[in-house]
C-alpha positions in Angstrom: 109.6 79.6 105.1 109.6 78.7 101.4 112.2 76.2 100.1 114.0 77.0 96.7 112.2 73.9 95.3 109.0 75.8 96.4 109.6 78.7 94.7 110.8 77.4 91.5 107.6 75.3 90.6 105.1 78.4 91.4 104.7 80.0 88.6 105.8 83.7 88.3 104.0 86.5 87.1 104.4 90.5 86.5 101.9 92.9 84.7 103.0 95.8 83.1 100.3 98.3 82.5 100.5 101.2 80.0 99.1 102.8 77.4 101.7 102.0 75.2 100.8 104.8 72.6 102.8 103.7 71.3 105.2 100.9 72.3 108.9 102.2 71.9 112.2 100.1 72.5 112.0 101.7 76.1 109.2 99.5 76.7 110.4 96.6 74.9 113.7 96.5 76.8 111.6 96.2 80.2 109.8 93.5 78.4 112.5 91.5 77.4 114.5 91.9 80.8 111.4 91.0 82.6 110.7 88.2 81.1 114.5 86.6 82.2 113.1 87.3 85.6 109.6 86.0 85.7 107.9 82.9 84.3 105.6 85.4 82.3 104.8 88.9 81.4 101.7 89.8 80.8 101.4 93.7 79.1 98.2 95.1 79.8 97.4 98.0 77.4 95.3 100.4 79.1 92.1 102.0 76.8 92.6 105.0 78.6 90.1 107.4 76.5 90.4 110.6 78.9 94.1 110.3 77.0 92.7 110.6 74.0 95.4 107.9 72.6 96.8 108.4 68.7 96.4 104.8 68.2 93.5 102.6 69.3 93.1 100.2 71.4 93.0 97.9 69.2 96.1 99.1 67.4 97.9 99.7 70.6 97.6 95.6 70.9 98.3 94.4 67.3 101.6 96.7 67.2 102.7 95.4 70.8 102.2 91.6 69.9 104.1 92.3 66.8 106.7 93.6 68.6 107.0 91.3 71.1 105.9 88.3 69.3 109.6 86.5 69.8 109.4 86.4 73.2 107.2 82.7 74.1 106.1 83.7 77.4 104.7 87.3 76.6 101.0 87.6 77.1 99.6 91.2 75.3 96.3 92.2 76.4 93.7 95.4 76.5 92.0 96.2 79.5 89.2 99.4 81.1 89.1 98.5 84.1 90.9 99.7 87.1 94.7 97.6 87.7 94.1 96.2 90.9 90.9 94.5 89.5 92.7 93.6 86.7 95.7 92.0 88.6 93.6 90.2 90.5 91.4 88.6 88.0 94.6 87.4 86.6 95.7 86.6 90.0 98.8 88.4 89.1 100.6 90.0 92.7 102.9 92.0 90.7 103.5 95.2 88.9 106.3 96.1 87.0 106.4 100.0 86.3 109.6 101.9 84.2 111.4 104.6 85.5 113.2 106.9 83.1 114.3 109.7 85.8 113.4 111.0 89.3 110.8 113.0 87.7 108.6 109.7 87.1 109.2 108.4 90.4 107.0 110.8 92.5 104.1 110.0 90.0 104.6 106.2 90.1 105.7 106.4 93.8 101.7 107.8 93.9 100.3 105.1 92.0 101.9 102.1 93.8 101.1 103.2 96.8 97.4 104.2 95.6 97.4 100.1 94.2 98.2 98.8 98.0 95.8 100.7 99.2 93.1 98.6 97.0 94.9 95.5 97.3 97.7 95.3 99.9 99.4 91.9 98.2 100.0 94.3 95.5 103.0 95.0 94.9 105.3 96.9 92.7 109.0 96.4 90.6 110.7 99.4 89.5 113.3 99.1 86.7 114.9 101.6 85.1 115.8 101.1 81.4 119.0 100.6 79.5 121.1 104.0 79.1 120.2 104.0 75.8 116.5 104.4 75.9 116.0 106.3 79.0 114.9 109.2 77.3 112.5 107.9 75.2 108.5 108.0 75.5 105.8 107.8 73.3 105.0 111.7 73.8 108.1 112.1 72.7 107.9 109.5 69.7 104.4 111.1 68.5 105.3 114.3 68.6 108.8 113.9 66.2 106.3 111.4 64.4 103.7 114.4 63.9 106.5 116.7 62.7 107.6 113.9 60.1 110.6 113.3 62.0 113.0 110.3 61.6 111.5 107.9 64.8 113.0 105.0 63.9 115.9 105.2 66.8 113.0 105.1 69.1 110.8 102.5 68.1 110.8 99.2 66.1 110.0 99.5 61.6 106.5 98.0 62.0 105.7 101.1 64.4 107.5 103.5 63.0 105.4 102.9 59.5 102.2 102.6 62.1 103.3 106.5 63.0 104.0 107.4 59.4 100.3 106.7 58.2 98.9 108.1 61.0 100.5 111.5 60.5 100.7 111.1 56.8 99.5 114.6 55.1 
């Protein structure tokens, strides 16, 4: 059995992959309530070219470390490999995955179990996000982006100018 004292000087981790294309204020409200809860966050930002992303990899990075650059124990990488070979080069045990609404959790239900199945110390943390962006995702955010919409409810200024000169006629 593992004593408080045990626990408390091992040193937490959680990854939380995604594309992040891009990073809204869904995904930075995960970030910052995750990273009350473990010792660090790392977000790995998936290349995923069969996606065909709007943003590069690259970009996908610089905008996320931006964003998240006030929280001190917030690690933003890229990565093109597969996750469980990721999570344990980083010897990271834990996944943290978003749920928005019962229609993501077959889908994610799929992929954590899929991640066991590869490595079985893998596990995976579900949290839903705060009422107010449950509805958001970056589909979403691109496509009012592409139409010249207002998406500044959705993500932070630094993206949403990121979003205007990418769809800028």
């Amino acid at each position: 059995m593992t004593t408080s004292s045990q626990q408390n000087s091992k040193s937490r981790a959680i990854l939380y992959p995604g594309t992040f294309d891009p990073i809204t204020k869904g995904h930075e409200d995960l970030i910052l309530r995750a990273s009350k809860q473990f010792d660090k966050v790392i977000v790995a930002i998936a290349a995923s070219p069969k996606k065909a992303p709007t943003f590069s990899l690259d970009e996908r990075i610089h905008l996320s470390k931006a964003c998240l650059s006030e929280l001190g124990n917030v690690e933003v990488l890229g990565f093109d490999t597969l996750l469980a070979e990721l999570a344990d080069s980083l010897k990271v045990k834990t996944l943290l995955r978003g749920l928005r609404a019962v229609s993501d959790f077959e889908y994610e239900f799929q992929l954590a179990n899929m991640n066991r199945k590869i490595d079985p110390q893998l596990e995976t943390l579900f949290l839903t996000p705060s009422e107010q962006y449950a509805y958001i995702s970056s589909s979403l955010v691109r496509e009012i982006a592409s139409l010249s919409g207002n998406v500044s409810h959705f993500v932070s200024p630094l993206v949403a100018k990121a979003l205007d000169n990418k769809y800028a006629k």
